[in-house]
PQR file with spaces between the fields and no chain letter, atoms N, CA, C, O and H, PARSE charges and radii, in Angstrom:
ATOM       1  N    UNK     1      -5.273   11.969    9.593 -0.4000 1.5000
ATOM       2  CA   UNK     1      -3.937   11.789   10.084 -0.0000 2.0000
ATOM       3  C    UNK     1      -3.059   11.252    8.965  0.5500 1.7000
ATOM       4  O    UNK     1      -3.586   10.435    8.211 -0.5500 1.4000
ATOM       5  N    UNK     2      -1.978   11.545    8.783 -0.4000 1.5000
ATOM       6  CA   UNK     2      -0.834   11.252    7.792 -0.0000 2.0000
ATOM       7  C    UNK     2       0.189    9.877    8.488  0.5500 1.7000
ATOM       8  O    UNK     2       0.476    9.738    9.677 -0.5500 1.4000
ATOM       9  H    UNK     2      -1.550   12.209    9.395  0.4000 1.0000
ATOM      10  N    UNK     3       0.409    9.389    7.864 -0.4000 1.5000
ATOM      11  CA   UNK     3       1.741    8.161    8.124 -0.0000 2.0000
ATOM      12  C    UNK     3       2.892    8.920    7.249  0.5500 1.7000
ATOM      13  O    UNK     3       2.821    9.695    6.296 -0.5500 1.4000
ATOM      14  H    UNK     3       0.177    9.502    6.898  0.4000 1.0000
ATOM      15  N    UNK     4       4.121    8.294    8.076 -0.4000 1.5000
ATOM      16  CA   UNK     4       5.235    8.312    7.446 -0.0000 2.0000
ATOM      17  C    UNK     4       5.669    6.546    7.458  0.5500 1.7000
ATOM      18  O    UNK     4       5.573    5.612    8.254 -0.5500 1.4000
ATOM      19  H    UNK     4       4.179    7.665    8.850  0.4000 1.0000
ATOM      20  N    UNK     5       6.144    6.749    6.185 -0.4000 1.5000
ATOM      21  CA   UNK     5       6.555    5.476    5.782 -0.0000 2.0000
ATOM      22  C    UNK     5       8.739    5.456    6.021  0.5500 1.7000
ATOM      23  O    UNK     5       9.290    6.347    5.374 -0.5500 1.4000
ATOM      24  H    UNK     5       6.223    7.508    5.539  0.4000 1.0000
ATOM      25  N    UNK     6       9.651    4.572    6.811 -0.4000 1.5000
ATOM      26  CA   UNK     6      10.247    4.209    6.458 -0.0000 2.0000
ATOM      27  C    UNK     6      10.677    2.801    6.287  0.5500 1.7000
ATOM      28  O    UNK     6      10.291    1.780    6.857 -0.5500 1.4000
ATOM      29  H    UNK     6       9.204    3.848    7.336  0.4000 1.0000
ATOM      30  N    UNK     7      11.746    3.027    5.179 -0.4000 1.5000
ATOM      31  CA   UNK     7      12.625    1.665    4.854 -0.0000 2.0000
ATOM      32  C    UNK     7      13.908    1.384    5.317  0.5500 1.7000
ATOM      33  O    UNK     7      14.857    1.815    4.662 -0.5500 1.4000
ATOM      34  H    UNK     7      12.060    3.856    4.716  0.4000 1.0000
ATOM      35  N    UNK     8      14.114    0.716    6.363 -0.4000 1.5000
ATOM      36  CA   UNK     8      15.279    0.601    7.041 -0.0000 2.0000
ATOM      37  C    UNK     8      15.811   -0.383    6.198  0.5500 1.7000
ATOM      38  O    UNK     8      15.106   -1.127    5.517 -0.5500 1.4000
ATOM      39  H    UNK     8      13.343    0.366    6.896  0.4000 1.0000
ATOM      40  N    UNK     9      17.331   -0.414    6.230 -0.4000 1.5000
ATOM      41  CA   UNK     9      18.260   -0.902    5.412 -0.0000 2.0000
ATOM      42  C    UNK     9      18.458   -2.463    5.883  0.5500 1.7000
ATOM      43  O    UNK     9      18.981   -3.379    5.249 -0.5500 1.4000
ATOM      44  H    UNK     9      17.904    0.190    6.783  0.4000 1.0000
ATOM      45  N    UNK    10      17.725   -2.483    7.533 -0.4000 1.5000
ATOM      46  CA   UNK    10      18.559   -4.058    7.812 -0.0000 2.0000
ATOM      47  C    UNK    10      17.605   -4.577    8.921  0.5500 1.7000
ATOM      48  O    UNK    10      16.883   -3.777    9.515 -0.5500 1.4000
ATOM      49  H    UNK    10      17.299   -1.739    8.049  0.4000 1.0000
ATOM      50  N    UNK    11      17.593   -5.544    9.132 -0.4000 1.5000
ATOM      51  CA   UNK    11      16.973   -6.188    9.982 -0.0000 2.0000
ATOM      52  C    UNK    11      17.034   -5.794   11.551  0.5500 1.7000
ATOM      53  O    UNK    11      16.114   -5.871   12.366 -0.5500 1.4000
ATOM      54  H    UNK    11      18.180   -6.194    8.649  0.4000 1.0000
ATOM      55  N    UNK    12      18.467   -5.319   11.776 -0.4000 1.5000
ATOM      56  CA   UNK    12      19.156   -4.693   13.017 -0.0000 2.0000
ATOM      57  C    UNK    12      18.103   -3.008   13.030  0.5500 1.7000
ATOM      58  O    UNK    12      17.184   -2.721   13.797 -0.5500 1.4000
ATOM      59  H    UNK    12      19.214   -5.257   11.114  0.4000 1.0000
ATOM      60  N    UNK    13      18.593   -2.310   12.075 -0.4000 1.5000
ATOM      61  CA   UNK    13      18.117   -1.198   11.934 -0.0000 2.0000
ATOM      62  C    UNK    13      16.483   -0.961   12.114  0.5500 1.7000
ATOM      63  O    UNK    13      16.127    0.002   12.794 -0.5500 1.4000
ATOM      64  H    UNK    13      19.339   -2.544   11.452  0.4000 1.0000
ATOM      65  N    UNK    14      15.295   -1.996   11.398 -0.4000 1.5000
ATOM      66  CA   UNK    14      14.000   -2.269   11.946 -0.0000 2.0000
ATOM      67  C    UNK    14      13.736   -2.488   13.558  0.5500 1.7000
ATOM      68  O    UNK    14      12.787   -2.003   14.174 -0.5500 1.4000
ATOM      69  H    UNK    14      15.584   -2.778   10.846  0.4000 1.0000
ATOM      70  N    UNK    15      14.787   -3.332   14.119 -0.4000 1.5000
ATOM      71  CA   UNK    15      14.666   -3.503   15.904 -0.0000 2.0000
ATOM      72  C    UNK    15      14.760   -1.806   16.377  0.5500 1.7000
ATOM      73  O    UNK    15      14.136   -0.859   16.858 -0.5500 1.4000
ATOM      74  H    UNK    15      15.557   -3.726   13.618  0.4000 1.0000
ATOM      75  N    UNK    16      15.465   -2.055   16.077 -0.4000 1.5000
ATOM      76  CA   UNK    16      16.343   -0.646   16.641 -0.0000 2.0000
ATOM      77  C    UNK    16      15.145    0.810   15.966  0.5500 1.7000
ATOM      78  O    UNK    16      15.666    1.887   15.680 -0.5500 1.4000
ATOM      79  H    UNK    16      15.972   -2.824   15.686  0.4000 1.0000
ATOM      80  N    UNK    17      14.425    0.720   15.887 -0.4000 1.5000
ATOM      81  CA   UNK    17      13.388    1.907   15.050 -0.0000 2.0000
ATOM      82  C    UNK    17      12.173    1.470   15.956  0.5500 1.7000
ATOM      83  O    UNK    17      11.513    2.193   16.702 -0.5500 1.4000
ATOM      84  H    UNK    17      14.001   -0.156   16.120  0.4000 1.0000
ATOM      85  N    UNK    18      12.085    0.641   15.812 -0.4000 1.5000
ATOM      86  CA   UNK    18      10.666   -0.260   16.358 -0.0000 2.0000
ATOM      87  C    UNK    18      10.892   -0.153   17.922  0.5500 1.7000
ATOM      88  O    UNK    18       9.928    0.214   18.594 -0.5500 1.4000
ATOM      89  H    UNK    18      12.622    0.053   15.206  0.4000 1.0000
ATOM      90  N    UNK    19      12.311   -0.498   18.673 -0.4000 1.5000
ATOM      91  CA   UNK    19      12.125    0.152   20.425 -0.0000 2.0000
ATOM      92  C    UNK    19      12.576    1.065   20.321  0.5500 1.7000
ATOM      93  O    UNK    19      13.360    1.126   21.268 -0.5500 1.4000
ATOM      94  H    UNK    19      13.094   -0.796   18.128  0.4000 1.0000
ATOM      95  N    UNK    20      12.682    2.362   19.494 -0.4000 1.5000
ATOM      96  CA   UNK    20      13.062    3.416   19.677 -0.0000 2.0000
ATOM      97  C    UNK    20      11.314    4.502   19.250  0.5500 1.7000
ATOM      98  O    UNK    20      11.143    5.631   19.710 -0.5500 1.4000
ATOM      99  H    UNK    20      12.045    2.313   18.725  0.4000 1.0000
ATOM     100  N    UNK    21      10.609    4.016   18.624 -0.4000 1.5000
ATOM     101  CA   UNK    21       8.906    4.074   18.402 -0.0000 2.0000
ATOM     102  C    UNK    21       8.341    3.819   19.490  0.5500 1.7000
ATOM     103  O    UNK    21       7.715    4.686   20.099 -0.5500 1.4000
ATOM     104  H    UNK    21      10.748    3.099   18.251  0.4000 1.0000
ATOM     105  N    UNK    22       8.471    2.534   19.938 -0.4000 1.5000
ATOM     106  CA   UNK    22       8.000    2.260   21.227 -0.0000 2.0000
ATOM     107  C    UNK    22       8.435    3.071   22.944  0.5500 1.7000
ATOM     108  O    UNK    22       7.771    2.982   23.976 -0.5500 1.4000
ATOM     109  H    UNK    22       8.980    1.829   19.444  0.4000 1.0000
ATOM     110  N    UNK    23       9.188    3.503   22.822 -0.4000 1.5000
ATOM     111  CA   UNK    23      10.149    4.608   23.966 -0.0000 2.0000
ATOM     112  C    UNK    23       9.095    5.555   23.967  0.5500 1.7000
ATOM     113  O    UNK    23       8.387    5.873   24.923 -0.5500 1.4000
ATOM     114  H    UNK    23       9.727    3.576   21.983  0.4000 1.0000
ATOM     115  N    UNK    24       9.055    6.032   22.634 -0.4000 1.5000
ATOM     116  CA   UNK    24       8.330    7.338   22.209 -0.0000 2.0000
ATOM     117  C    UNK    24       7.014    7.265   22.622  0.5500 1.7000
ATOM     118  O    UNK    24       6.490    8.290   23.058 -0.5500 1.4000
ATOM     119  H    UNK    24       9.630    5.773   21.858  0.4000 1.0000
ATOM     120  N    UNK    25       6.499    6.421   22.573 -0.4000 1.5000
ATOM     121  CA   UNK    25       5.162    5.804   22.738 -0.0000 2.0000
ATOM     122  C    UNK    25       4.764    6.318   20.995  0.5500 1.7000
ATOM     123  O    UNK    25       4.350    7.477   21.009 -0.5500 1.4000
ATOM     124  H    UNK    25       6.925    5.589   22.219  0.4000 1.0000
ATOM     125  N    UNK    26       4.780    6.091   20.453 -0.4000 1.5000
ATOM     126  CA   UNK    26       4.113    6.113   19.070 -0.0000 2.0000
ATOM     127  C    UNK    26       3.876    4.739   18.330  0.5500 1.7000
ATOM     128  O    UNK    26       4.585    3.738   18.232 -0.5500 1.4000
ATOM     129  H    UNK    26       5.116    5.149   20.441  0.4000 1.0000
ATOM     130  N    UNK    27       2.632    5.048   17.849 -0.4000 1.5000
ATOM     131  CA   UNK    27       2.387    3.317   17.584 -0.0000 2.0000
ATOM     132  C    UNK    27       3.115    3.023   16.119  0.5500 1.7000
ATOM     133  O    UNK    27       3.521    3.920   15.380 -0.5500 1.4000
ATOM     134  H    UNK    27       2.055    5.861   17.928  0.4000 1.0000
ATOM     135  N    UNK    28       3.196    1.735   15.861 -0.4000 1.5000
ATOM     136  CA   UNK    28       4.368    1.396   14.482 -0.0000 2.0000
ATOM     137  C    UNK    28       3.995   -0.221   14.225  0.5500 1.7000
ATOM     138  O    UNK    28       3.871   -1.037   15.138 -0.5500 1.4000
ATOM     139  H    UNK    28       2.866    1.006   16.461  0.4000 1.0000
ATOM     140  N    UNK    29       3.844   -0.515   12.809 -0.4000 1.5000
ATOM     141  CA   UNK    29       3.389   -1.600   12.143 -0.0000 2.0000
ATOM     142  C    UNK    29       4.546   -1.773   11.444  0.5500 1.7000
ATOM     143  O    UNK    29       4.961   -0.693   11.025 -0.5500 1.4000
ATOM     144  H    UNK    29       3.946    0.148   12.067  0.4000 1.0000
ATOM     145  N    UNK    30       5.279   -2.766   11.131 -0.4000 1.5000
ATOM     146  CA   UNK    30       6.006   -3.573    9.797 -0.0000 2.0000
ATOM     147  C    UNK    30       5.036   -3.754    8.677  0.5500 1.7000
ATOM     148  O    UNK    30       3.880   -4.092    8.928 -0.5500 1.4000
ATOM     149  H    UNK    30       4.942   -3.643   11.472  0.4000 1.0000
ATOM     150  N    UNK    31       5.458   -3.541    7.411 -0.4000 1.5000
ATOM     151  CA   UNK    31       5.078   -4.619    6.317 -0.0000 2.0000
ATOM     152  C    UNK    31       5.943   -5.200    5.479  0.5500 1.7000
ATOM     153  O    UNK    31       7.025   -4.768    5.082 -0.5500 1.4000
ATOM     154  H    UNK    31       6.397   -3.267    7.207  0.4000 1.0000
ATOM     155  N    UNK    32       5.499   -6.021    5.281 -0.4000 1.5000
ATOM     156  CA   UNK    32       6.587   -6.657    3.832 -0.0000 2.0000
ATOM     157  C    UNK    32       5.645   -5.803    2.524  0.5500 1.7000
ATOM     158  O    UNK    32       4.577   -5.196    2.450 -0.5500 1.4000
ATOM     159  H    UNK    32       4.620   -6.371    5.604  0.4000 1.0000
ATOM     160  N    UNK    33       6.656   -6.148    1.695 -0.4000 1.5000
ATOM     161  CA   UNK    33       6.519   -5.408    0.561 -0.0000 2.0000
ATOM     162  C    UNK    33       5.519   -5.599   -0.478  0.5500 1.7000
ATOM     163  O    UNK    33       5.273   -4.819   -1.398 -0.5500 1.4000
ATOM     164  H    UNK    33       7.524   -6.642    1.755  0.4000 1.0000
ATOM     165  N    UNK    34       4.684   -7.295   -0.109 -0.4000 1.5000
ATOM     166  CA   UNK    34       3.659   -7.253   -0.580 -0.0000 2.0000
ATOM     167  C    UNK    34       2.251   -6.610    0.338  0.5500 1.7000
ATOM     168  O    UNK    34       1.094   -6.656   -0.080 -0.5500 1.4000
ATOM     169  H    UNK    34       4.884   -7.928    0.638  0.4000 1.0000
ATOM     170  N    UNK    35       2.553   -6.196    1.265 -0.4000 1.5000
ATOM     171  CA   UNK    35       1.380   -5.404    1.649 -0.0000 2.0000
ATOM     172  C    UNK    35       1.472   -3.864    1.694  0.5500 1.7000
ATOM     173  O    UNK    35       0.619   -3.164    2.241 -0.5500 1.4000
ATOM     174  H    UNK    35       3.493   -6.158    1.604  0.4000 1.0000
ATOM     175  N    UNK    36       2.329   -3.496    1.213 -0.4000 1.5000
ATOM     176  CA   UNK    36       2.750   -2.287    0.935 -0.0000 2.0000
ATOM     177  C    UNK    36       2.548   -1.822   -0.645  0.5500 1.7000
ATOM     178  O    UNK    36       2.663   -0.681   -1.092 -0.5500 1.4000
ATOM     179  H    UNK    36       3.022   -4.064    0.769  0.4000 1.0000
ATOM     180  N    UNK    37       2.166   -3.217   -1.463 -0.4000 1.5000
ATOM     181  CA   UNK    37       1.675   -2.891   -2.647 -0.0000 2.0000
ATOM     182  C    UNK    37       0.051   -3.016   -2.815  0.5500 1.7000
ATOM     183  O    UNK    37      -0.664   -2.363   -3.575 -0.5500 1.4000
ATOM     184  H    UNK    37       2.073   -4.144   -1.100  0.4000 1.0000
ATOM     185  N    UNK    38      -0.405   -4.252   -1.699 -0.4000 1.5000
ATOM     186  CA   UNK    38      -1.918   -4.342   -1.660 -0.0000 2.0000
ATOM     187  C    UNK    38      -2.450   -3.105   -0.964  0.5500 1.7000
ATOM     188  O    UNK    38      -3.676   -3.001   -0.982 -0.5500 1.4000
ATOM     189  H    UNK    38       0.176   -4.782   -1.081  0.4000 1.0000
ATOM     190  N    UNK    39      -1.665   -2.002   -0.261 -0.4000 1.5000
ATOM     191  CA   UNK    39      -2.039   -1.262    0.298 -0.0000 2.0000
ATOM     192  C    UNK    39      -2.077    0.094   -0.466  0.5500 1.7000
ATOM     193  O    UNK    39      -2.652    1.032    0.086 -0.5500 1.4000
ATOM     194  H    UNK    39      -0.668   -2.086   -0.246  0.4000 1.0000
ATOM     195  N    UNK    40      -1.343    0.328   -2.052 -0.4000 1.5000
ATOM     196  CA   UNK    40      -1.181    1.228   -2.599 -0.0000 2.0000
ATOM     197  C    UNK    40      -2.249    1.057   -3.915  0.5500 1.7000
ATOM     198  O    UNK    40      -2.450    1.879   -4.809 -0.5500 1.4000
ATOM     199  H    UNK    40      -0.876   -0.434   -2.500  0.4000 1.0000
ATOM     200  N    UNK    41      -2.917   -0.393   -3.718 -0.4000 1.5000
ATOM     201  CA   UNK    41      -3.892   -0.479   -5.325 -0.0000 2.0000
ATOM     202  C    UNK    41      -5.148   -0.365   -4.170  0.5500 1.7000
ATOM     203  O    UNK    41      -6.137    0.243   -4.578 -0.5500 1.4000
ATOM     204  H    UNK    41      -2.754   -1.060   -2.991  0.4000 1.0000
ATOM     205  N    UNK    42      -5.211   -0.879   -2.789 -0.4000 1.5000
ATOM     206  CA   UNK    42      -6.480   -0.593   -2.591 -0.0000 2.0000
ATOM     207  C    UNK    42      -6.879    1.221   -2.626  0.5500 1.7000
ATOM     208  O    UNK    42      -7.991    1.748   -2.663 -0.5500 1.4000
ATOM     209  H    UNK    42      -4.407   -1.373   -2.457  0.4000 1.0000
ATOM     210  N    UNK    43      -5.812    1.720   -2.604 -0.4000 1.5000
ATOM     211  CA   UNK    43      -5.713    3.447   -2.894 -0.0000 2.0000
ATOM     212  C    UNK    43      -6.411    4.169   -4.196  0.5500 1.7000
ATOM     213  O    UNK    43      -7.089    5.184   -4.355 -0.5500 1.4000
ATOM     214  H    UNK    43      -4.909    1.292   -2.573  0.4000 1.0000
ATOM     215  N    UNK    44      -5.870    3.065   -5.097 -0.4000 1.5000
ATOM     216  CA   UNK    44      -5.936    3.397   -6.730 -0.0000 2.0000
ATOM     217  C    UNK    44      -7.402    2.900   -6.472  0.5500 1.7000
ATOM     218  O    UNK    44      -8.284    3.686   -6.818 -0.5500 1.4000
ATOM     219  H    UNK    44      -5.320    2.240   -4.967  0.4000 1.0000
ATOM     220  N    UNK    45      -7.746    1.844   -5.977 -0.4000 1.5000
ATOM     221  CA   UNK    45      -9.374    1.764   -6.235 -0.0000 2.0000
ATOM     222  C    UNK    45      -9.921    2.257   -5.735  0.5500 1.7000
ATOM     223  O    UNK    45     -10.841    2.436   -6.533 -0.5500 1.4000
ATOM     224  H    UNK    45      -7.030    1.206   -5.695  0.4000 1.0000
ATOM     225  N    UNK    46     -10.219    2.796   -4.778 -0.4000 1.5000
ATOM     226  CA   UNK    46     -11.043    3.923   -3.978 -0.0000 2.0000
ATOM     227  C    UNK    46     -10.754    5.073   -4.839  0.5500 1.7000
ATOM     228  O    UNK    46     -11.503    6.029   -4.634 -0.5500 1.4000
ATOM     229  H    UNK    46      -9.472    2.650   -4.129  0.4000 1.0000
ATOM     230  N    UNK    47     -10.019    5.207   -5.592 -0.4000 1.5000
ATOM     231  CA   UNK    47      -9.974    6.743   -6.355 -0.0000 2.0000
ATOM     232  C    UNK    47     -10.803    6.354   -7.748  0.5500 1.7000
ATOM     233  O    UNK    47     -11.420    7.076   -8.530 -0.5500 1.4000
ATOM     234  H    UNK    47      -9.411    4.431   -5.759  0.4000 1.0000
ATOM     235  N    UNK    48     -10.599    5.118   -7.739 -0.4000 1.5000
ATOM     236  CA   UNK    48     -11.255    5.335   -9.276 -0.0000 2.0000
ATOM     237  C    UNK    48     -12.726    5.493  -10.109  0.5500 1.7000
ATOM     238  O    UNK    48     -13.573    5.045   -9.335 -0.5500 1.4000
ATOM     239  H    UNK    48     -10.097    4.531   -7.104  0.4000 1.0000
ATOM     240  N    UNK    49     -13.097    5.743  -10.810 -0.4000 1.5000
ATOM     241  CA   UNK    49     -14.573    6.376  -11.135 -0.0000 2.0000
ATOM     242  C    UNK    49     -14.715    5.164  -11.563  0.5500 1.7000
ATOM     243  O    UNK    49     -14.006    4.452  -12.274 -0.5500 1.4000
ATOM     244  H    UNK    49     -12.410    6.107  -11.438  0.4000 1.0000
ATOM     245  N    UNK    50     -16.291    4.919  -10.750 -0.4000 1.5000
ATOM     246  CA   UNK    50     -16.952    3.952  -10.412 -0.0000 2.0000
ATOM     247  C    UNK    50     -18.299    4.211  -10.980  0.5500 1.7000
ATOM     248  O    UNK    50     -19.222    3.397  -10.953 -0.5500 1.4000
ATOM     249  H    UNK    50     -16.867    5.498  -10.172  0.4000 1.0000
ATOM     250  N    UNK    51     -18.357    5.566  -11.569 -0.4000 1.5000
ATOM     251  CA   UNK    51     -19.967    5.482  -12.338 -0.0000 2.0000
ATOM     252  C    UNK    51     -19.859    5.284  -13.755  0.5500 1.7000
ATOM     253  O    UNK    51     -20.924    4.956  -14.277 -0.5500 1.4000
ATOM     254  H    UNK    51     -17.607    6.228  -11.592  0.4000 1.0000
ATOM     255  N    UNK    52     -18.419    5.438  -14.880 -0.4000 1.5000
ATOM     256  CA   UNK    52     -18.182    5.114  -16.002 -0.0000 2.0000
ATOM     257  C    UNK    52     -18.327    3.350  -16.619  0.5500 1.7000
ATOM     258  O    UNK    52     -17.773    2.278  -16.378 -0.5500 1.4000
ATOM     259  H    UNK    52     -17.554    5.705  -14.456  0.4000 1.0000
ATOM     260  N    UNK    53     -19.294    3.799  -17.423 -0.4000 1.5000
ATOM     261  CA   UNK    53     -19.546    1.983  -17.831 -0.0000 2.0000
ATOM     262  C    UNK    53     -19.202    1.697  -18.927  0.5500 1.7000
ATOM     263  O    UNK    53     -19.634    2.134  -19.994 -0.5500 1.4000
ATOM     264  H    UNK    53     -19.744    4.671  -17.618  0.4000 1.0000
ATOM     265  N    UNK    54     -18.318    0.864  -18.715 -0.4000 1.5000
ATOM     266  CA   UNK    54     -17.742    0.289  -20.268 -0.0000 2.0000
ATOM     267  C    UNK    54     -18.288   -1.134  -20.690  0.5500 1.7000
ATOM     268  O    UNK    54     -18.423   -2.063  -19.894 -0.5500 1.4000
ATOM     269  H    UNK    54     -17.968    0.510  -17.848  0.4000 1.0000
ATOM     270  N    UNK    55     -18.556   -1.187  -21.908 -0.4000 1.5000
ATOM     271  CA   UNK    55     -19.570   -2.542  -22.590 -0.0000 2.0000
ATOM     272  C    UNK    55     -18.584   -3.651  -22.881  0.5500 1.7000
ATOM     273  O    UNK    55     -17.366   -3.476  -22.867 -0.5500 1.4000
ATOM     274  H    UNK    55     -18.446   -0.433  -22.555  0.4000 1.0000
ATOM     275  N    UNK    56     -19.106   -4.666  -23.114 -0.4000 1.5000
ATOM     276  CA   UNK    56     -18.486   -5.739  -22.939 -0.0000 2.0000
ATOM     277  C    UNK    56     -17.617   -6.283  -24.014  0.5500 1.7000
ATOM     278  O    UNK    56     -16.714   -7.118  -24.069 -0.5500 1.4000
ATOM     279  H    UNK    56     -20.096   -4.809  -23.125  0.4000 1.0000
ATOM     280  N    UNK    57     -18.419   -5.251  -25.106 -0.4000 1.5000
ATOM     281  CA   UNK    57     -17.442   -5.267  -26.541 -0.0000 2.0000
ATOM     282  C    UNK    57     -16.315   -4.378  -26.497  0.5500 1.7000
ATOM     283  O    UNK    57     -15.658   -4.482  -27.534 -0.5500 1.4000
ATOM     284  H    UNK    57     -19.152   -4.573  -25.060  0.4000 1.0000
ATOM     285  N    UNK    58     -15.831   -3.521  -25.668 -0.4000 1.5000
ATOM     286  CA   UNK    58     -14.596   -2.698  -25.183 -0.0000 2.0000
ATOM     287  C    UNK    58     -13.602   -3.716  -24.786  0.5500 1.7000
ATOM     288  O    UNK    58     -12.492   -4.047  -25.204 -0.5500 1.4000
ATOM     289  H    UNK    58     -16.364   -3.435  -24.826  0.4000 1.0000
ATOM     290  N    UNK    59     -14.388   -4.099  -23.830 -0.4000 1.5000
ATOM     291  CA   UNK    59     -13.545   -5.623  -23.031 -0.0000 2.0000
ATOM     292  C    UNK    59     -12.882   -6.033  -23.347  0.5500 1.7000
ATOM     293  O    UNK    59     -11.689   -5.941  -23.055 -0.5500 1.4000
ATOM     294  H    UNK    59     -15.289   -3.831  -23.491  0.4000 1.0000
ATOM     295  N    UNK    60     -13.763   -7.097  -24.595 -0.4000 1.5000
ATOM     296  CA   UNK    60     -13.019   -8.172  -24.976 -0.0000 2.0000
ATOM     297  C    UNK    60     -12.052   -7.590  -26.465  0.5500 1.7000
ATOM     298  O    UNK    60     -11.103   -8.129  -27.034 -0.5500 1.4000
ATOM     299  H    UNK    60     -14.732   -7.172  -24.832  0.4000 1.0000
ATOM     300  N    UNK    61     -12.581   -6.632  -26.675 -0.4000 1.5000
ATOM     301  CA   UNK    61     -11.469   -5.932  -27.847 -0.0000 2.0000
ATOM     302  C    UNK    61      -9.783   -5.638  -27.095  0.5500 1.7000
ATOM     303  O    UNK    61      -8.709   -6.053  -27.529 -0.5500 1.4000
ATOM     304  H    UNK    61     -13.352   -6.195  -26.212  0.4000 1.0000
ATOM     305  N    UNK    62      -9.996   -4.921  -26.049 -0.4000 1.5000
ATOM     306  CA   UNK    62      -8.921   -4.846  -25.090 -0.0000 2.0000
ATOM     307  C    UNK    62      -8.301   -6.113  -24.594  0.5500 1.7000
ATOM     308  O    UNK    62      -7.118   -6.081  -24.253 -0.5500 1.4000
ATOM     309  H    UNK    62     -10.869   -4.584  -25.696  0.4000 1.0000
ATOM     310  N    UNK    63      -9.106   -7.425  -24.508 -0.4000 1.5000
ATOM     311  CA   UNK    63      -8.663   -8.567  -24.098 -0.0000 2.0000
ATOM     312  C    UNK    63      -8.288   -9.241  -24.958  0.5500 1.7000
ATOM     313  O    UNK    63      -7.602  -10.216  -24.653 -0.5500 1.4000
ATOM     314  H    UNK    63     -10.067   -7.451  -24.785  0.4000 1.0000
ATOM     315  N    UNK    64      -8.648   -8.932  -26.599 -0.4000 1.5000
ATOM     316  CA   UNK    64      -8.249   -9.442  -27.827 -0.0000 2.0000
ATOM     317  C    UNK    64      -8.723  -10.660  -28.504  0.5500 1.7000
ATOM     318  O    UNK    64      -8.148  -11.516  -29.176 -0.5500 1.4000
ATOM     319  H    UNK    64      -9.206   -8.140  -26.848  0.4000 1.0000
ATOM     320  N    UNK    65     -10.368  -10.425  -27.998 -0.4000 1.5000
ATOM     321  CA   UNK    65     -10.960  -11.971  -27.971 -0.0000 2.0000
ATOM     322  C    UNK    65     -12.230  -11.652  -29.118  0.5500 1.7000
ATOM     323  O    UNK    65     -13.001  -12.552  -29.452 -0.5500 1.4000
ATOM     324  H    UNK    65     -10.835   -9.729  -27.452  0.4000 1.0000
């Protein structure tokens, strides 16, 4: 199943979306904008290749240590 994401402009405009979702019967969550970013890296990590191993001397060269 797909989500659509909107960004309402105002606090008025979120009420007003949210009993107009609810009329519909369609279900609808708020987030603030920090879970809308924890929700876009837990994305990036589930995509990322998880069998590539990098050594510890990569690391800390990258970490500058």
């Amino acid at each position: 199943m797909k989500a659509i994401v909107i960004k309402p402009k105002s606090p008025s405009e979120i009420k007003f979306l949210s009993e107009l979702l609810k009329k519909l019967g369609i279900a609808a969550n708020s987030m603030d904008i920090d879970e809308i970013e924890d929700e876009g890296l837990a994305v990036l990590m589930k995509k990322a290749d998880r069998n590539k191993k990098v050594s510890r001397e990569e690391i800390m060269k990258k970490l500058k240590y």
